[in-house]
N, C-alpha and C positions, 0 to 999 in steps of 0.2 A: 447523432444518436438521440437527442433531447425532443428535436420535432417529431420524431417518431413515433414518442411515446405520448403525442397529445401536450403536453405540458408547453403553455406558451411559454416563446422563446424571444429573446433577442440581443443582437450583438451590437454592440460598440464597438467605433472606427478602428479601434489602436488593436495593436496584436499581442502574444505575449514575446518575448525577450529572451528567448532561447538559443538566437544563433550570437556569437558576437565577434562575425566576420566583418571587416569596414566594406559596407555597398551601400547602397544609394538608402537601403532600410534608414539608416543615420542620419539622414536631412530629414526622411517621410516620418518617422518614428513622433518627433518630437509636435510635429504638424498633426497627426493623427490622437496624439494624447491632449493638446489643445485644443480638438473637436471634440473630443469624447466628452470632456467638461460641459459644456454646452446641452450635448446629446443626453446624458446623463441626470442633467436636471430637469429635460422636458419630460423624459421616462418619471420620474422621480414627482412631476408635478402633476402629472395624469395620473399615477396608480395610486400615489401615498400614503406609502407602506407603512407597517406598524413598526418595525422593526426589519433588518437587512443583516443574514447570512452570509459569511464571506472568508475563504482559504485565504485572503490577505495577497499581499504581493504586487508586484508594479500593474498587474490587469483591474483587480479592485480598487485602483486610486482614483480615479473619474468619481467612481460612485459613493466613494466614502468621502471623500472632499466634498461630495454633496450632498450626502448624509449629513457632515457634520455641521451646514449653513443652513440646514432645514431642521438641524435640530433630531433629526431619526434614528434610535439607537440602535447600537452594531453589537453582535456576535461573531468573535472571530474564531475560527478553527486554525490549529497547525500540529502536525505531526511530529515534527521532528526533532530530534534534542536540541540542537543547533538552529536555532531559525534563520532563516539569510536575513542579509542586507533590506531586502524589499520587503520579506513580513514584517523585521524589527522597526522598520517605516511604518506602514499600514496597522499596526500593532496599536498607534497611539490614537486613531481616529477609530479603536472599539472598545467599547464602556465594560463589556464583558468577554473573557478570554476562556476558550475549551482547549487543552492541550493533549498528548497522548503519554508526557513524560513529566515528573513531577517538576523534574529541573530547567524544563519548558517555562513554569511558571517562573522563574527565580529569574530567567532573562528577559522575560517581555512583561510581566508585569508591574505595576507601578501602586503606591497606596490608594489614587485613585482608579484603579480598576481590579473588580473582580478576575479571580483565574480560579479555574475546577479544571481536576483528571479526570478525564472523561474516556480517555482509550481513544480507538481510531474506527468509524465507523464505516460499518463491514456489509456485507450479507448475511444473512442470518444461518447459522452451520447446523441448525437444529432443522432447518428442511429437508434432510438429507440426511440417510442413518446410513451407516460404512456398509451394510449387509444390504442395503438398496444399491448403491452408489457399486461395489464390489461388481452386483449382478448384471449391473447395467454395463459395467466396462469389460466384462467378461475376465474377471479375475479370481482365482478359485482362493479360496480359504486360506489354506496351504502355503501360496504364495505371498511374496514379498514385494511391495511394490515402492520404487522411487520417484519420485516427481523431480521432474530437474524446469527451472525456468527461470531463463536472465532476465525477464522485463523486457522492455521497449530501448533499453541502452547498453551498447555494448556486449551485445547477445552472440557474437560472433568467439567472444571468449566460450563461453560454454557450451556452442557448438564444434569446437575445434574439440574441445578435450571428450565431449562424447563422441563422435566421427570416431579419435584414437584408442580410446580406449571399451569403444562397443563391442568386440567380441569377447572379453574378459567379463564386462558387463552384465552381459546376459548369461552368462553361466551360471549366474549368483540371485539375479533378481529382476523382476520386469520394468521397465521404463516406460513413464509416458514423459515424452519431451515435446518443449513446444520452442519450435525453432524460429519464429518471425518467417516473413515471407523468402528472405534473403538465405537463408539457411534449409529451407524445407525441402526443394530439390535434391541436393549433397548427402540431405539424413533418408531420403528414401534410398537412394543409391546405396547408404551404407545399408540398409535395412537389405534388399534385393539381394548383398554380395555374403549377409549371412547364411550359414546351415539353413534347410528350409524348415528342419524341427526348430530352429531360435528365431526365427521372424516374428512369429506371432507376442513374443516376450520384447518386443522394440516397438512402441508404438511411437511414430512422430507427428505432431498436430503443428499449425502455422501456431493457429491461438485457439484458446480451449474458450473463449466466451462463457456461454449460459453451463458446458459441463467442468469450469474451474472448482466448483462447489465440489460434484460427486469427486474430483479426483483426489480433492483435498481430504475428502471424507475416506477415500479409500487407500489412500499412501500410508505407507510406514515409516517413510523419509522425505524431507525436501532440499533439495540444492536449490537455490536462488541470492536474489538479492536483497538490498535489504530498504527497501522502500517500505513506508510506515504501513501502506495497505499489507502488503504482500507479510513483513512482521506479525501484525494483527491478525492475519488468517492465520496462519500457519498457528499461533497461540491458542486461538480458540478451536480450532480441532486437535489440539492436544499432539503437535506432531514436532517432533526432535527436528532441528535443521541442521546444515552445512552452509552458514553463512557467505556470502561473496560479496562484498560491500563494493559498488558502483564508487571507482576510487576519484573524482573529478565534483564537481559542483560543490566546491569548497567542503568535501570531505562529510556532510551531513550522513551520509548511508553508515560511515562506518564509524561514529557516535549511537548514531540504531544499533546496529549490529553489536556494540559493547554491550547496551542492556542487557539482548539476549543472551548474549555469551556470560554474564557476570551472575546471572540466576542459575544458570545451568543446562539451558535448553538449548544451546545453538556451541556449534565449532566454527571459528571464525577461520578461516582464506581467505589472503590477502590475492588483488585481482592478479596480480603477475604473478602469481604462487599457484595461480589455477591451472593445471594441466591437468594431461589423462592421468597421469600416478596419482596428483595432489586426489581427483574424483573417487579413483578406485581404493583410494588409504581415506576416504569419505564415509563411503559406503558400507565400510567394516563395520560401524552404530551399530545396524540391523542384525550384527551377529554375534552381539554382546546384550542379550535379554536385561541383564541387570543395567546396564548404560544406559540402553535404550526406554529402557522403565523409569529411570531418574529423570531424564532428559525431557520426556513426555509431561512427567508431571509439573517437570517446572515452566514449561511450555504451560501448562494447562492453569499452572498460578498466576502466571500472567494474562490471561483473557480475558480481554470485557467484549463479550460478544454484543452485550446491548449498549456499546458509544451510542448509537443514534437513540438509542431511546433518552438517556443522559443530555445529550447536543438540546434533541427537542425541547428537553424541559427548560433550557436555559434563552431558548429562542420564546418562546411561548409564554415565560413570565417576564423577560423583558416585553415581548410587544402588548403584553397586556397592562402591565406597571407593578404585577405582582413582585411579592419579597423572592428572592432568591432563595430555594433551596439550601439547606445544610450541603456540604461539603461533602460527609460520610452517607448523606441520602445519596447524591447523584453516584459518587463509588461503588453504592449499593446496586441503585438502579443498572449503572454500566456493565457489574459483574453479575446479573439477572438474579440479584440475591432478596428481591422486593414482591416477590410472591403474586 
């Protein structure tokens, strides 16, 4: 995706550490990461950055280990309430910490390092007004729309329980679901086998890409997961969820998903609790005006649509040597409350 967009690119030998099945990755892994060192410093001695950006974690340690023997300060970002093993590693080779959860700060930082909430930086939800976004998906006024979307993991739970529960579904409300490749075959079948007046009320997408924005703008619910991005959206358009916390990777998703559940914007489901009933006893939100009105807003108190604006000022006065911003400025800035 990144060469495409023009922006020089380049990778390091070593991969990330996602699978941890015992193959032959096991011998090569540890060989690849004592190249990268190497590789990392030559980068590092040709461009000589002012400062280095970094989601932390075992892929960033080539370059922070080399940061830290050149002396190059780090800005690190993590989302999550829980930081794993490999950020709380990576954590200590950055001078400066942006997190999304106050209590982010309280684990990874140290007297010697600053930490700012800064939110989780998003897309910007103000390019896109619901009455644009609406038009474009062909959805009338009148109507109610839900977004359902499992992420990249485990996305076969929440295509089982739409497949079951889709003719009840669409009695009530329109669906835009987005099934991953694995699943999108099965959801048009199911789509084809309804009424032909209810088809049009089942939309199924593999992935919604560049239109995730309008959909988000045009929903009046969301089912998903609860990954820091996907949280973050959903907050900053102002939209009540049905939380599904991705119950594996030592449990981080559904530490997220407590946040939103504990302000008032999100109903938490647990992943084995997710079926077609658990969806359709979901979906009731959108027919309680008063719920739905509370839940919105507390979604909408938690938004900082402008993290990235926030992130940047913390990257930008580190590489230059400037004083670090207050605390309640970057708040400010992240919640676009700085005019």
């Amino acid at each position: 995706m990144i060469p495409a967009t023009g922006i020089p690119f380049a990778r390091l030998f070593l991969r990330s550490l996602r699978s941890v099945d015992l193959d032959w990755h096991v011998i090569v892994d540890p060989i690849r990461l004592s190249l990268s060192v190497p590789q990392a410093m030559a980068m590092m001695l040709v461009r000589r950055p002012s400062a280095i950006f970094t989601t932390g974690g075992y892929v960033a340690l080539p370059v922070l280990l080399v940061a830290s023997a050149l002396r190059i300060p780090v800005v690190m970002w993590d989302g999550n309430v829980v930081p794993g093993r490999s950020v709380r590693v990576t954590a200590r080779l950055a001078g400066c910490l942006a997190v999304t959860f106050e209590s982010t700060c309280r684990a990874l930082s140290r007297p010697t390092r600053l930490c700012f909430v800064t939110g989780t930086p998003i897309r910007d939800p103000a390019q896109v007004s619901r009455a644009d976004a609406r038009k474009a998906l062909g959805i009338a006024a009148k109507d109610r729309l839900v977004l359902i979307f499992g992420g990249s993991q485990a996305v076969r739970r929440f295509n089982s329980a739409v497949a079951e529960a889709l003719p009840r579904l669409v009695e009530k409300t329109r669906i835009i679901h987005v099934t991953g490749d694995a699943g999108y075959d099965e959801a048009i079948a199911g789509r084809d086998a309804l009424p032909a007046e209810m088809r049009e009320r089942y939309r199924p997408e593999k992935f919604l890409d560049d239109e995730m924005a309008p959909a988000l703008a045009a929903a009046d619910l969301v089912v998903g997961r609860a990954g820091s991005s996907t949280l973050a959206e959903v907050a900053a358009f102002g939209l009540p969820m049905v939380v599904v916390p991705y119950p594996h990777a030592a449990g981080h998703q559904r530490r997220n998903a407590e946040e939103m559940v504990r302000s008032g914007a999100a109903r938490l489901v647990e992943d084995a609790d997710f079926d077609a009933e658990a969806l359709l006893a979901a979906v009731t939100i959108i027919d309680d005006p008063k719920e739905h009105a509370a839940m919105a807003a507390a979604a909408r108190s938690l938004a900082r649509p402008h993290a990235a604006d926030a992130v940047a000022e913390l990257v930008l006065a580190t590489a230059t040597g400037q004083p670090f911003p207050d605390p309640a400025h970057v708040e400010a800035v992240s919640r676009g409350a700085t005019g």
